[in-house]
LOTITI-305526 format. One record per residue (C-alpha): residue number from 1; residue in three letters; z, x, y. Coordinates in steps of 0.02 Angstrom, whole numbers. Layout:
// LOTITI-305526
{rec NUM; ala; {Z; X; Y}};
...
***
This chain:
// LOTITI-305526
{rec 1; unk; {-252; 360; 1211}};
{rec 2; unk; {-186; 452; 1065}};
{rec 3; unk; {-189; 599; 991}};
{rec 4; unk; {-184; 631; 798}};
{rec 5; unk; {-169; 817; 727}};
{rec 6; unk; {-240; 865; 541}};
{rec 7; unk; {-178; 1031; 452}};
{rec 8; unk; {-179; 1011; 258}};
{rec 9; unk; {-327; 1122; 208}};
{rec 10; unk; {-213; 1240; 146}};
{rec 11; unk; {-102; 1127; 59}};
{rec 12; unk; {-169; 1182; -101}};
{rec 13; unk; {-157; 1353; -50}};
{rec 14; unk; {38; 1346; -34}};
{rec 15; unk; {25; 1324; 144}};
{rec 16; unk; {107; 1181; 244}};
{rec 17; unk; {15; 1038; 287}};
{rec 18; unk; {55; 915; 445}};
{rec 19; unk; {-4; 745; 508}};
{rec 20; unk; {50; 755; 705}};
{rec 21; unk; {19; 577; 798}};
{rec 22; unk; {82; 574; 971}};
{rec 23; unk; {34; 432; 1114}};
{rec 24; unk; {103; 284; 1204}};
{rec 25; unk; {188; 116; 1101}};
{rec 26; unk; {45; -2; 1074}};
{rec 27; unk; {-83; 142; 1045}};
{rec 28; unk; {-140; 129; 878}};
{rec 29; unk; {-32; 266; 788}};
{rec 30; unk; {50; 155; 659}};
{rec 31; unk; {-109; 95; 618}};
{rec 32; unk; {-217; 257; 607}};
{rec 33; unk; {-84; 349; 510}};
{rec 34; unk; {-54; 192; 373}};
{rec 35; unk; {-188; 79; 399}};
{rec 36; unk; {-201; -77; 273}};
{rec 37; unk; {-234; -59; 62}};
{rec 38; unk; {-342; -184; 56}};
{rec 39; unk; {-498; -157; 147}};
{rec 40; unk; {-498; 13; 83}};
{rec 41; unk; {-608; 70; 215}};
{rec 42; unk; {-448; 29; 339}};
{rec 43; unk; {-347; 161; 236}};
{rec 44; unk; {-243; 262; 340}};
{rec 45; unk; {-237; 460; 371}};
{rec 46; unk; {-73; 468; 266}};
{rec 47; unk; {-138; 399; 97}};
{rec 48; unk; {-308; 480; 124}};
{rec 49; unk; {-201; 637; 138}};
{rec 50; unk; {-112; 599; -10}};
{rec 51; unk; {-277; 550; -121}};
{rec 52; unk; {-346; 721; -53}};
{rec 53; unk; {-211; 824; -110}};
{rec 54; unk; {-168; 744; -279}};
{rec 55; unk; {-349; 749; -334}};
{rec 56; unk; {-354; 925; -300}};
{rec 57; unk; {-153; 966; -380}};
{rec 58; unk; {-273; 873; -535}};
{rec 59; unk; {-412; 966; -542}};
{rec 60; unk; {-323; 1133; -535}};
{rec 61; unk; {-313; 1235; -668}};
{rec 62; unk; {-184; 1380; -702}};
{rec 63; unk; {-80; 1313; -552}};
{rec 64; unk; {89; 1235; -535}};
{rec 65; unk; {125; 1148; -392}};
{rec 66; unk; {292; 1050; -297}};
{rec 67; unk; {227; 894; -173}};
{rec 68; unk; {363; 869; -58}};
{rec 69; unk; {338; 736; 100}};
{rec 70; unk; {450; 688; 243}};
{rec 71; unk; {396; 530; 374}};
{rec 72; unk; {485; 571; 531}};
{rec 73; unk; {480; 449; 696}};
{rec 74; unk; {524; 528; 846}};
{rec 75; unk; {534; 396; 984}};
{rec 76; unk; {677; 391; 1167}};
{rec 77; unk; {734; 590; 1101}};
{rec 78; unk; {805; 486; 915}};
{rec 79; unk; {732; 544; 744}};
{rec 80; unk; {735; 432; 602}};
{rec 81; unk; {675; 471; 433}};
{rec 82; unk; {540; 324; 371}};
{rec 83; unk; {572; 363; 201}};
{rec 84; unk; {748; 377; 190}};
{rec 85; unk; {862; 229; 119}};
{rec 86; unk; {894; 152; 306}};
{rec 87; unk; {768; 178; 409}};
{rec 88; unk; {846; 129; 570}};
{rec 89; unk; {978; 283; 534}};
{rec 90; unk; {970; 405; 670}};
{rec 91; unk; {939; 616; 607}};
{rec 92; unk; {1041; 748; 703}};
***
């Protein structure tokens, strides 16, 4: 069992979006939240997020906007950032 959390309908609307998975090793999160490119119907939640948001930043009009993104693992009370340059370098 796992449980994944959506809140990004308000992205556009300047408010802040998050993509919450929390559950046991071996439940599926990895896979829900990144999925494979190719099937495309085995896209995760991230890049679905990100194709949501991007084609609405391009169909805006009279709007400027900032995209900023942070991956964060939080596993055994360590945080590690999944986009940073070493991934296996613990946060404070």
């Amino acid at each position: 069992f796992y449980l994944v959390s959506l809140r990004f309908q308000g992205v556009t609307e300047g408010y802040n979006g998050t993509i919450f998975a929390y559950g046991q090793t071996g439940s599926g999160k990895s896979f829900t939240m990144q999925g494979v490119v190719d099937p495309s119907i085995q896209k995760g939640i991230i890049p679905r997020a990100f194709e949501h948001i991007f084609e609405s930043v391009q169909c805006a009009e009279n709007a400027k906007f900032l995209v900023r993104a942070s991956y964060l693992e939080i596993y055994n009370e360590d945080i590690r950032d999944l986009l940073g340059a070493d991934t296996k370098q613990k946060l404070e």
